[in-house]
KEKOL-767458 format. One line per field, with one value per residue: x, y, z of N, C-alpha, C in turn; residue number from 0. Coordinates in steps of 0.2 Angstrom, whole numbers. Layout:
BEGIN
n_X <- (X	...) $
n_Y <- (Y	...) $
n_Z <- (Z	...) $
ca_X <- (X	...) $
ca_Y <- (Y	...) $
ca_Z <- (Z	...) $
c_X <- (X	...) $
c_Y <- (Y	...) $
c_Z <- (Z	...) $
i <- (NUM	...) $
//
This chain:
BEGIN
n_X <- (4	3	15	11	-3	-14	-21	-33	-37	-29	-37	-48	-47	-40	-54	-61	-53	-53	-68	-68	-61	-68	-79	-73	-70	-81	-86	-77	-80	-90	-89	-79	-75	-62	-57	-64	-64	-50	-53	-66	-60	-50	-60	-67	-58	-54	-65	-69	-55	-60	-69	-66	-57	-67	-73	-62	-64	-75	-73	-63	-69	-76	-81	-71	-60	-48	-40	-36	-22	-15	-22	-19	-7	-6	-3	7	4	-9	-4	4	-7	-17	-9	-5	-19	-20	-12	-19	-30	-26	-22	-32	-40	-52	-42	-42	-46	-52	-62	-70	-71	-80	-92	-98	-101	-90	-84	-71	-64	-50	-42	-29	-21	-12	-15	-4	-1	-11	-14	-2	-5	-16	-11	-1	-13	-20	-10	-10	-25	-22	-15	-21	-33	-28	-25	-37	-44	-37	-37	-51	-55	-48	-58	-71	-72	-63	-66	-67	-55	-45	-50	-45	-33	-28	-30	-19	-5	4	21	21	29	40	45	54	47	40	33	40	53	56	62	75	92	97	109	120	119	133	140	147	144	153	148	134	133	136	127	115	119	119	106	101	107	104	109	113	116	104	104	111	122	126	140	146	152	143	139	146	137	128	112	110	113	105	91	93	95	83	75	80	75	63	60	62	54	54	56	49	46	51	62	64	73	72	80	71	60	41	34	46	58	58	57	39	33	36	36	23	22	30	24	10	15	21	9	4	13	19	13	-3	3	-5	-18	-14	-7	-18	-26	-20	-23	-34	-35	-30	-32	-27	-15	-4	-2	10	24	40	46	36	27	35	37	22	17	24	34	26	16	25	29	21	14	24	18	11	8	13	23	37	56	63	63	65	68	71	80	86	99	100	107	101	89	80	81	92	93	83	90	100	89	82	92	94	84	80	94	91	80	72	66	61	57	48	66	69	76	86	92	100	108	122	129	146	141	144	131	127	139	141	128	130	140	134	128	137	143	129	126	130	143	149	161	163	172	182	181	192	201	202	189	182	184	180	167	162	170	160	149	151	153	139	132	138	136	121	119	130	120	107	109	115	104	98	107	112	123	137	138	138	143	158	159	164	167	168	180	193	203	199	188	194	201	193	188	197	199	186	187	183	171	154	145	153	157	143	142	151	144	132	137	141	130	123	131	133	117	117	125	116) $
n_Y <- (-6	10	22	36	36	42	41	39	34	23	16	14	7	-3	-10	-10	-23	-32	-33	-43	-55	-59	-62	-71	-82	-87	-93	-102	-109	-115	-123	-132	-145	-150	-142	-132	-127	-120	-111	-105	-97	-88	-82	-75	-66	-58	-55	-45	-37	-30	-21	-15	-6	1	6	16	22	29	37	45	52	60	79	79	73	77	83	69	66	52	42	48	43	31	26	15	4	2	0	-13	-22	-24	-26	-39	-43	-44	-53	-66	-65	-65	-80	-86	-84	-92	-102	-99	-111	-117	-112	-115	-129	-125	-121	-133	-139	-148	-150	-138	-131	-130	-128	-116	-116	-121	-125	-120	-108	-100	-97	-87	-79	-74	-69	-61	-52	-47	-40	-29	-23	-22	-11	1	0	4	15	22	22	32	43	43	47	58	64	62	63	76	87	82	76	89	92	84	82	95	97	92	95	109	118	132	143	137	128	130	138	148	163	167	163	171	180	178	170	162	152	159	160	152	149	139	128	114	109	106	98	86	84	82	73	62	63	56	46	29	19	27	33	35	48	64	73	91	98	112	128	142	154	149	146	136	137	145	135	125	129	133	118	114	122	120	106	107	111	102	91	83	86	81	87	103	109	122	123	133	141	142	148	142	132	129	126	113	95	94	98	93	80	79	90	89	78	84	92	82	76	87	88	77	66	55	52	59	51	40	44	50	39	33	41	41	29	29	43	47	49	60	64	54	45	52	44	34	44	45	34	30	41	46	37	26	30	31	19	15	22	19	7	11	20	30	34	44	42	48	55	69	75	90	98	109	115	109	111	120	114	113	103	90	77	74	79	68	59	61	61	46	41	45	38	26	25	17	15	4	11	26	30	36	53	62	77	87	99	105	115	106	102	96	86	83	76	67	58	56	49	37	30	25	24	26	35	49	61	78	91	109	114	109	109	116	132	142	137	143	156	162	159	167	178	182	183	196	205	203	209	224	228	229	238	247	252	255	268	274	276	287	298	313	315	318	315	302	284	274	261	253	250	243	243	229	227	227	220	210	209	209	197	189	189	188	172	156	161	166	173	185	192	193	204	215	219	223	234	242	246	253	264	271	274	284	293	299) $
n_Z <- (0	-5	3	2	6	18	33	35	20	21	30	25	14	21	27	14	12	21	20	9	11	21	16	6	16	21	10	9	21	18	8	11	20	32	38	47	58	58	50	55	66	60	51	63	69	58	58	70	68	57	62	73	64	57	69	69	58	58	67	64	52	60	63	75	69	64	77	82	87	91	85	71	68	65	52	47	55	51	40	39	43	32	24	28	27	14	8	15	5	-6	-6	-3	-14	-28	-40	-59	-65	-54	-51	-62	-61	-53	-55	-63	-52	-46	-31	-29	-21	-8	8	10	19	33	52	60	50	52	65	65	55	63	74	70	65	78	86	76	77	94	94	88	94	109	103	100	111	117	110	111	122	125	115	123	135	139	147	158	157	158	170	180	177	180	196	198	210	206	203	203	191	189	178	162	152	159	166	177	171	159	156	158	153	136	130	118	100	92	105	118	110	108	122	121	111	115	124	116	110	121	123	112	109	111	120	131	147	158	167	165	172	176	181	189	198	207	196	183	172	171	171	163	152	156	154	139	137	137	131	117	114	118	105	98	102	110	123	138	152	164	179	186	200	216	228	243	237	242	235	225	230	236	234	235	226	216	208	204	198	187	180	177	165	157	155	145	136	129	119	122	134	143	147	152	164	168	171	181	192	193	195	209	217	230	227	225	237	242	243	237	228	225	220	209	202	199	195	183	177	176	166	154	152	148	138	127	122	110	94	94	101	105	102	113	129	139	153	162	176	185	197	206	219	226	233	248	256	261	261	254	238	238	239	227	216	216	214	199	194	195	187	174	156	141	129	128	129	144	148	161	164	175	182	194	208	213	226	242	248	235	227	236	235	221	221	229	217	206	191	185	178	167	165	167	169	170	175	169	152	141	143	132	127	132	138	123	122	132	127	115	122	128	118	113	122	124	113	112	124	117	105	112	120	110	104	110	111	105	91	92	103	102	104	98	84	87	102	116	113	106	110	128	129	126	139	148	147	150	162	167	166	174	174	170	174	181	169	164	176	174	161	167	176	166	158	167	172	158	157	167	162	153) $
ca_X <- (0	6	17	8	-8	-15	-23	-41	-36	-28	-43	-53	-43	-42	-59	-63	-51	-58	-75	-65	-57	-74	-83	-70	-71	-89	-86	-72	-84	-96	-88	-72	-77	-59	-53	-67	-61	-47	-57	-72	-54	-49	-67	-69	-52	-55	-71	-65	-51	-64	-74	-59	-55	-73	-74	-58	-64	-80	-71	-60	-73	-80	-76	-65	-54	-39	-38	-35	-17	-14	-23	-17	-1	-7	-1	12	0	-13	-2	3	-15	-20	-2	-8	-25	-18	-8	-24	-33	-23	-22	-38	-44	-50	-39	-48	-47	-56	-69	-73	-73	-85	-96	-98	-104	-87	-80	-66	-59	-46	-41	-23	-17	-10	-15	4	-2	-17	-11	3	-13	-22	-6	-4	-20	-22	-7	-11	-29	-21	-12	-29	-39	-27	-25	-44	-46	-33	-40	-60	-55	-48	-65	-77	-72	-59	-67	-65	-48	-42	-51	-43	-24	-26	-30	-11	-5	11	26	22	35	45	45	60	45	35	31	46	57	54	68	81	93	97	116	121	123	142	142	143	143	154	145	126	133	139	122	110	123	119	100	98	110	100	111	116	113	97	103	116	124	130	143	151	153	143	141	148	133	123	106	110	114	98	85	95	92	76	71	80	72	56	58	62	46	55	53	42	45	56	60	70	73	73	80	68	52	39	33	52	63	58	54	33	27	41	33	18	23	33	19	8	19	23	4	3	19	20	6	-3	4	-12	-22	-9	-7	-27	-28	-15	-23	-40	-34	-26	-32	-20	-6	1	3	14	31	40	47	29	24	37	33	15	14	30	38	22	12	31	31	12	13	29	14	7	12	17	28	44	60	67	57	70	66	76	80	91	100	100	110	96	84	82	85	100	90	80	95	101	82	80	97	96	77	83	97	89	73	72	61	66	56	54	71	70	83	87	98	101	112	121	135	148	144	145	129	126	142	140	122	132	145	131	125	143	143	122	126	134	143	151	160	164	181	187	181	196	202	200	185	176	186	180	159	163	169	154	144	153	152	134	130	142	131	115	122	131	114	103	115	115	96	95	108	113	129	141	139	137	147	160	155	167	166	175	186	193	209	196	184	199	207	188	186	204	199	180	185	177	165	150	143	158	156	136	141	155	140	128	137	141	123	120	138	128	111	120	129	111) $
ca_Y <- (0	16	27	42	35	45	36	38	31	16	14	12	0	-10	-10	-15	-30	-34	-37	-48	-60	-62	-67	-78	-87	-88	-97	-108	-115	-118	-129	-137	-148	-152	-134	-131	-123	-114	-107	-100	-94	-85	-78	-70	-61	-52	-47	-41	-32	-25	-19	-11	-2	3	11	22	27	33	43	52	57	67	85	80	71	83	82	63	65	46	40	50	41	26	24	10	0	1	-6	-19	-23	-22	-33	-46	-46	-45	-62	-71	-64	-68	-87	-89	-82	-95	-101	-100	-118	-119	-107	-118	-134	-126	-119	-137	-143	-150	-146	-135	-128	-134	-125	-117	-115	-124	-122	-115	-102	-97	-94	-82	-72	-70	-64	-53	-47	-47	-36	-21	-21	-18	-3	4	0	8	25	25	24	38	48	43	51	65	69	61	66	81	92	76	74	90	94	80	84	101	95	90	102	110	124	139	147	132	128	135	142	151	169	170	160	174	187	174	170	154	153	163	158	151	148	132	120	107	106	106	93	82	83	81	65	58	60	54	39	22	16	31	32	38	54	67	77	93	101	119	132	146	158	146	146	131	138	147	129	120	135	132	113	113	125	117	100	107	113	95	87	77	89	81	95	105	112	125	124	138	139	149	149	137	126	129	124	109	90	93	97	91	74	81	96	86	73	87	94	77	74	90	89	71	63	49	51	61	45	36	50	51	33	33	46	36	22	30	49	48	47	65	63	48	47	56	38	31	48	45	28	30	47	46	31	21	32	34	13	11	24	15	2	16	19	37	37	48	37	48	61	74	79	95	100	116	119	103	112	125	110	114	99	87	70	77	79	62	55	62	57	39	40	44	35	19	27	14	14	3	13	30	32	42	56	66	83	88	105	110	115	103	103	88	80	80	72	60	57	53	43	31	28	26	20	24	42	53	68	83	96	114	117	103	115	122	138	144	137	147	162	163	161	173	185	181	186	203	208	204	212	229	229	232	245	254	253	258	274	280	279	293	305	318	313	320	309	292	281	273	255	246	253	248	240	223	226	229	215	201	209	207	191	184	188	182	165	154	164	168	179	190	197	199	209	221	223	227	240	247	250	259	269	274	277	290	299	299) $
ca_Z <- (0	-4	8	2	7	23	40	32	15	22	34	19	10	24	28	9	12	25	18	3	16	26	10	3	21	20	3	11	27	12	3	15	27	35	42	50	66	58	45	58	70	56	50	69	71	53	58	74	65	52	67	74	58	54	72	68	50	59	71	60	49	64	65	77	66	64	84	86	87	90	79	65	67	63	47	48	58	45	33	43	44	25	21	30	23	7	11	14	1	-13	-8	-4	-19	-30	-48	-64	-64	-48	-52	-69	-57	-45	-61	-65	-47	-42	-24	-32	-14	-2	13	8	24	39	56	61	47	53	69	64	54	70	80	66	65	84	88	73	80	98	93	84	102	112	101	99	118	121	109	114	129	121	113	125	142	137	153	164	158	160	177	183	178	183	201	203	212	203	207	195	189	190	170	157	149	163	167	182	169	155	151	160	144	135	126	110	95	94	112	121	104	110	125	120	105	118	126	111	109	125	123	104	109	115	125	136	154	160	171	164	180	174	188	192	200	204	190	176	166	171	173	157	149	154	148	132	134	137	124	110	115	115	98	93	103	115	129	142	157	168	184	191	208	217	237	247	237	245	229	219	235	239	232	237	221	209	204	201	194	181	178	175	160	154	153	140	132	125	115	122	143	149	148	159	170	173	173	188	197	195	202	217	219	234	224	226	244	244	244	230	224	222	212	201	196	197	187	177	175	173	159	150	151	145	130	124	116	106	87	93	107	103	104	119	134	140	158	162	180	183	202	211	223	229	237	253	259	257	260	246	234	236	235	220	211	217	210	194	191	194	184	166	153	137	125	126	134	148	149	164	162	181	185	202	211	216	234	245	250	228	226	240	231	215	223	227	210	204	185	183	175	164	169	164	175	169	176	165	148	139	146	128	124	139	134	116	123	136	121	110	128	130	114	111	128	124	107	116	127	115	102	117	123	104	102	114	111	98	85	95	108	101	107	92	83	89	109	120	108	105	120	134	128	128	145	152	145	152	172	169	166	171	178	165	179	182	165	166	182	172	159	171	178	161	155	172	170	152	157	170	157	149) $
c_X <- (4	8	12	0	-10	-18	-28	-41	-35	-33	-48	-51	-41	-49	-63	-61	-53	-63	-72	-65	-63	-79	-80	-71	-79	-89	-84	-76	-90	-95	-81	-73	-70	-52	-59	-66	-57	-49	-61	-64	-53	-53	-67	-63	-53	-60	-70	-62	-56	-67	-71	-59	-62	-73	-68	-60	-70	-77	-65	-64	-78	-77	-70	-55	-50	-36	-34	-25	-15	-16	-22	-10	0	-6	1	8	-4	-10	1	-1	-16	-13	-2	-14	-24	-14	-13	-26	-32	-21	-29	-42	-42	-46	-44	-49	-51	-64	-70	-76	-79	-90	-101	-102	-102	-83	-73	-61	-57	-43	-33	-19	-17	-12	-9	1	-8	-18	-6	-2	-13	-19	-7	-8	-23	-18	-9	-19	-27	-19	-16	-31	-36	-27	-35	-47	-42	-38	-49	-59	-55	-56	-69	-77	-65	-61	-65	-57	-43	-44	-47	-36	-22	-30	-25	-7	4	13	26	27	42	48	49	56	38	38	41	52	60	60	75	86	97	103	117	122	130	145	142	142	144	150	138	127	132	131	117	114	121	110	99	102	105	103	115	113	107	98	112	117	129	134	145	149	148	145	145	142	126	116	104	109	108	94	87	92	85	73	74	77	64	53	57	55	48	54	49	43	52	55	66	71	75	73	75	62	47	37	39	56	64	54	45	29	31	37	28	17	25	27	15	12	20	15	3	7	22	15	6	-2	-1	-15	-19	-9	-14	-30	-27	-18	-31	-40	-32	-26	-26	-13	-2	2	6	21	33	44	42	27	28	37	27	12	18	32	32	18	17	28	24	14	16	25	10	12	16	22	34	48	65	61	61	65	72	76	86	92	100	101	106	91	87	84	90	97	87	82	98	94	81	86	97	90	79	87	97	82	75	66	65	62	48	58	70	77	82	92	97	108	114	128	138	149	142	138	127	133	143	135	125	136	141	128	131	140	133	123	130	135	148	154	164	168	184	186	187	196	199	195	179	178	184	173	162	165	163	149	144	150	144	129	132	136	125	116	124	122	108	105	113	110	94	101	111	123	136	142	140	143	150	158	158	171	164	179	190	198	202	190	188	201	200	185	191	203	193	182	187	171	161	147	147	156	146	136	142	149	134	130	139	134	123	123	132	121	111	122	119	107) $
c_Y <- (6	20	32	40	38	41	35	34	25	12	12	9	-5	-16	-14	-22	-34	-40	-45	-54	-64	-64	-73	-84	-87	-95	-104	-112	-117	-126	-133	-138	-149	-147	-130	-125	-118	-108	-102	-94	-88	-78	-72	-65	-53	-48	-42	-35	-27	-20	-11	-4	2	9	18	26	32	39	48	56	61	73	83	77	72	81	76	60	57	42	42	47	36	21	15	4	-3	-4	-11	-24	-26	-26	-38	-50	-47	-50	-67	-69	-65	-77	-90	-88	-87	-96	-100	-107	-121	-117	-112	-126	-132	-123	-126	-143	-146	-146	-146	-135	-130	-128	-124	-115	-120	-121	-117	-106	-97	-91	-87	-76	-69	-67	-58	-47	-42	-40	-29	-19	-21	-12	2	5	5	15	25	25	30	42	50	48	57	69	70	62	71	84	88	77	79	94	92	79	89	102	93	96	104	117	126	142	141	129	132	140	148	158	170	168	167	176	183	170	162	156	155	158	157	151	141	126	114	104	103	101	88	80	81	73	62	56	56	44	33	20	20	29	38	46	57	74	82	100	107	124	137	152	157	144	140	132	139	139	125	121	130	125	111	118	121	111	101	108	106	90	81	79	85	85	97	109	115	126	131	140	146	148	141	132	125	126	119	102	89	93	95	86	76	87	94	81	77	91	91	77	80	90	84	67	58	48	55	55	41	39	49	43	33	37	42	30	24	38	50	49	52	67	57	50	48	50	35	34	47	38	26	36	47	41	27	23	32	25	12	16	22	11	5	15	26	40	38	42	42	52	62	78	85	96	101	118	113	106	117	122	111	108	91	79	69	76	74	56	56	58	49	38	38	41	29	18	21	14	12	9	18	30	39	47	62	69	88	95	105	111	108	102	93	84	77	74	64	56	51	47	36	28	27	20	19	31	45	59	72	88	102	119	113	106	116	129	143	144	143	156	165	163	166	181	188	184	194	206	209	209	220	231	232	239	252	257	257	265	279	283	287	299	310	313	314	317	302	289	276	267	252	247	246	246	234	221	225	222	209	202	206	200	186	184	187	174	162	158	168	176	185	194	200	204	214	223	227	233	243	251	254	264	272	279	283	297	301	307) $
c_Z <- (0	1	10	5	16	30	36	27	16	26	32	15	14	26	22	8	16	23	12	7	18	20	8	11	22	14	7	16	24	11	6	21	34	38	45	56	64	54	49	63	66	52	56	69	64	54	62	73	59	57	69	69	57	61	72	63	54	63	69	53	53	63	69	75	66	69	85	84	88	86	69	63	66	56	44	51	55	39	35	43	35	22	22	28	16	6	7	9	-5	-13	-5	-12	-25	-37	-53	-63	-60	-49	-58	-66	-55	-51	-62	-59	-44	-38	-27	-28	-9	0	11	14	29	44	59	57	49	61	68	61	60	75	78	68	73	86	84	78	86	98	91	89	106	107	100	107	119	117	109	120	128	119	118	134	144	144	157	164	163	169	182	183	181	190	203	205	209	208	202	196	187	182	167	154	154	163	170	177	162	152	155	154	142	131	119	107	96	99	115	117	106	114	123	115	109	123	123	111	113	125	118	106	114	121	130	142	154	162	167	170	175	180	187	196	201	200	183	172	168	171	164	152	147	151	142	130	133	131	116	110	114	107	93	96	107	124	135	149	158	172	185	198	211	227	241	247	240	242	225	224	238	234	232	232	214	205	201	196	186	176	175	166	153	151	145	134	125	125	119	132	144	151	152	163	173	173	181	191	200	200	209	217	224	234	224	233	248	243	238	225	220	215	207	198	194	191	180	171	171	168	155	146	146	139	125	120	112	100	87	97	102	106	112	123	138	147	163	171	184	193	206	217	228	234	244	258	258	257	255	240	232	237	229	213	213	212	202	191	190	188	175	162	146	132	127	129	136	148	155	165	170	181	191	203	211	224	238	245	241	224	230	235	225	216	224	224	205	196	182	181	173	166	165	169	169	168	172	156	146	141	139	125	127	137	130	119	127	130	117	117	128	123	110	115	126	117	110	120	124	109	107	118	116	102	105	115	104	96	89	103	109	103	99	89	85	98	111	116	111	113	123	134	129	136	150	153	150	159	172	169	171	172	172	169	182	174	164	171	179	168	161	173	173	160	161	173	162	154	162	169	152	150) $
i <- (0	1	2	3	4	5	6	7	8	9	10	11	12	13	14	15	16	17	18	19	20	21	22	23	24	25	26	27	28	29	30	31	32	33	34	35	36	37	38	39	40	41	42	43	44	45	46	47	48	49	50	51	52	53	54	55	56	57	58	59	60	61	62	63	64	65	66	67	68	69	70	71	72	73	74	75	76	77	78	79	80	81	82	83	84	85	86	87	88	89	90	91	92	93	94	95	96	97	98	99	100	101	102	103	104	105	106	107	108	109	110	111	112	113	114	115	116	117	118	119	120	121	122	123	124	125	126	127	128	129	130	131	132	133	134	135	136	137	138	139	140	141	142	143	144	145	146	147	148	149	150	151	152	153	154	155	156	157	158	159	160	161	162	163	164	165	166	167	168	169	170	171	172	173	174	175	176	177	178	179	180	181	182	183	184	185	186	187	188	189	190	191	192	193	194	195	196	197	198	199	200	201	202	203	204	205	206	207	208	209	210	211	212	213	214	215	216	217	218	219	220	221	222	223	224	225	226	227	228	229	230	231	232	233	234	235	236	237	238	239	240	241	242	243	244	245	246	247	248	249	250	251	252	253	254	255	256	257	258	259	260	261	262	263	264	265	266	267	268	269	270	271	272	273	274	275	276	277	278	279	280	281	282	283	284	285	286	287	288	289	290	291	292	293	294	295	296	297	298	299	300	301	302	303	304	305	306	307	308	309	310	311	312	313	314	315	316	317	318	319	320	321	322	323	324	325	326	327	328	329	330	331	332	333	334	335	336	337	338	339	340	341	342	343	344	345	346	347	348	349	350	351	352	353	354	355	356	357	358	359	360	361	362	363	364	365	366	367	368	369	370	371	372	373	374	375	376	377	378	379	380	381	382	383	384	385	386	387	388	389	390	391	392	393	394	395	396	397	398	399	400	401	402	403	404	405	406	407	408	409	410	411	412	413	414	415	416	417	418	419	420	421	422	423	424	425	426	427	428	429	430	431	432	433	434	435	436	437	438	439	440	441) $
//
């Protein structure tokens, strides 16, 4: 069946084969007495499977059609489906020879199958009609109890603000162009790869960029559709500071973010409303781990789910910090691969933490970097930072004020470059207090 052929298209060319199959087996329990059993086996599953298919064509030609993001992915299933009927249907289908016999009065037709065979159909058949059932129940849901659904996820109680893309997260900045390559390569690497570790741990210093890093990953990740949440931790705040609302917070995010996990999530919640006040292990195998495991038998789970969480180092508390990284590095799903991208100082009870996960994470630390490489983004910072400043400064004063294009000039930009490093945030200080030196002279 053709590639180009869309989900509707092949839903109606299965559905027509279908009927073929269920006729010539009609024929065949006519006229051949000693396949009996396998012949009716055979009949039932195809209806079934027609059934199947007939209840999806109906449901995509409702208005909601467009909607039914799982089942529009269904393609590859379909022809799965419609490869197999087109198996049978070609050896059942009588010869001319047969057909001129049976014109004539004599018993033409012999069962051309072996039970073995029959059997391997109906698996077939069985397994595409599962992946049809489950996407027509996520997406039934989708239609038929949408205000159910989402009443009942936005009852988990999340930490606003906590998210790369919220309000608090807003004007906080993600890494330049031509900043950071190797690194961010190195970490697209580790998620795109199958057989990486679950948990990537990335360490430094304050004011070496880490914060900066994650935004970035999390927004390039969202751009690619792997994204399923993220959290920034923040010491202090009441919902940001603390593991209370993480699980939920994250499970909530995942449910909007990746096709197919609301339905697990609101299952999960169904079976055990109590679930967000258990222990922060339980939430994550109940909200997380176990919708990630169950979508994996869909036809639309993404091959990874990128879960971002920026500051390890800020939880307010330390039993906390090694709960969470134990969680996660034991955390497995074969298919989507989880990926967890973790930030924080190098301070002790995190390294302890890591110490006893030894060999169940990949890591990264920031003083280990080329002195040069750090140098050369630190330049690309200054300079796009000194841009703004001097373009802002010019807009507002007369010709004879303007500040020159190439202000402050290349020396002052290497000399300030060469005592920031490592430190990202040494030079956001010097530019900070330039523009405010600026809007002095203003």
């Amino acid at each position: 069946m053709a590639e180009a052929l869309g989900v509707a298209s092949s839903v109606i060319a299965v559905v027509e084969l279908s009927v073929k199959v269920l006729s010539l087996c009609l024929q065949y329990s006519r006229e051949v007495k000693n396949a009996k059993d396998d012949i009716e086996r055979l009949r039932k599953e195809v209806a079934t499977f027609k059934a199947t298919a007939d209840e999806l064509k109906a449901l995509l030609e409702t208005p909601h059609g467009k909607e039914l993001k799982t089942s529009q992915q269904l393609v590859s299933v379909i022809e799965d489906g419609h490869s197999t009927l087109g198996k049978v249907e070609q050896r059942l289908r009588p010869s001319t020879g047969r057909k001129a016999m049976s014109r004539f009065g004599m018993r033409a037709l012999k069962w051309p199958f072996e039970s073995k065979d029959v059997e391997g159909t109906i698996h077939n058949l069985e397994r595409c009609r599962g992946n049809i059932s489950l996407a027509l129940n996520i997406d039934q849901t989708v239609i038929l109890q949408n205000v159910d659904d989402r009443t009942t996820l936005h009852q988990l109680p999340i930490a606003h603000g906590a998210s790369f893309d919220s309000k608090a997260e807003e004007h906080n900045p993600t890494c330049l162009p031509n900043t950071r390559e190797e690194l961010l390569k190195e970490i697209d690497r580790w998620i795109d790869d199958p057989k990486s570790k679950t948990t990537f741990w990335l360490n430094g210093m304050a004011g070496m960029g880490k914060s900066t890093i994650a935004r970035t990953v999390a927004h390039s990740r969202s751009k690619r559709g792997d994204l399923g949440a993220s959290f920034f931790i923040k010491r202090g705040e009441i919902d940001r500071g603390n593991l209370n609302k993480l699980m939920s917070t994250l499970a909530h995010q995942l449910a909007f973010s990746i096709p197919g996990v609301a339905f697990f999530i609101k299952k999960a919640l169904d079976a055990n409303p109590a679930i967000v006040g258990k222990s922060v292990k339980e939430q994550f195998e109940k909200l997380i781990q176990g919708p990630l495991s169950e979508v994996a038998a869909t036809p639309i789970a993404p091959s990874s789910v990128v879960i971002v969480i920026d500051a390890l180092d800020e939880c307010d508390q330390e039993a906390d910090i090694r709960l969470l990284i134990n969680i996660f590095s034991q955390a497995k799903t074969l298919r989507p691969h989880l990926r967890v991208f973790l930030t924080s100082r190098p301070e002790l009870p995190i390294r302890l933490g890591f110490n006893e996960v030894q060999g169940s994470y990949q890591d990264l630390v920031l003083h280990d970097i080329p002195t040069q490489i750090v140098e050369h983004d630190i330049i690309v910072f200054l300079n796009d930072e000194f841009k703004k400043i001097r373009h802002n400064f010019n807009m507002t004063v007369g010709d004879e004020r303007k500040l020159p294009p190439d202000w402050p000039g290349r020396p002052t930009v290497q000399s300030l470059a060469q005592v920031a490093v490592p430190l990202f945030i040494f030079a956001a200080t010097v530019c900070r207090n330039k523009k405010i030196q600026a809007y002095r002279f203003l």
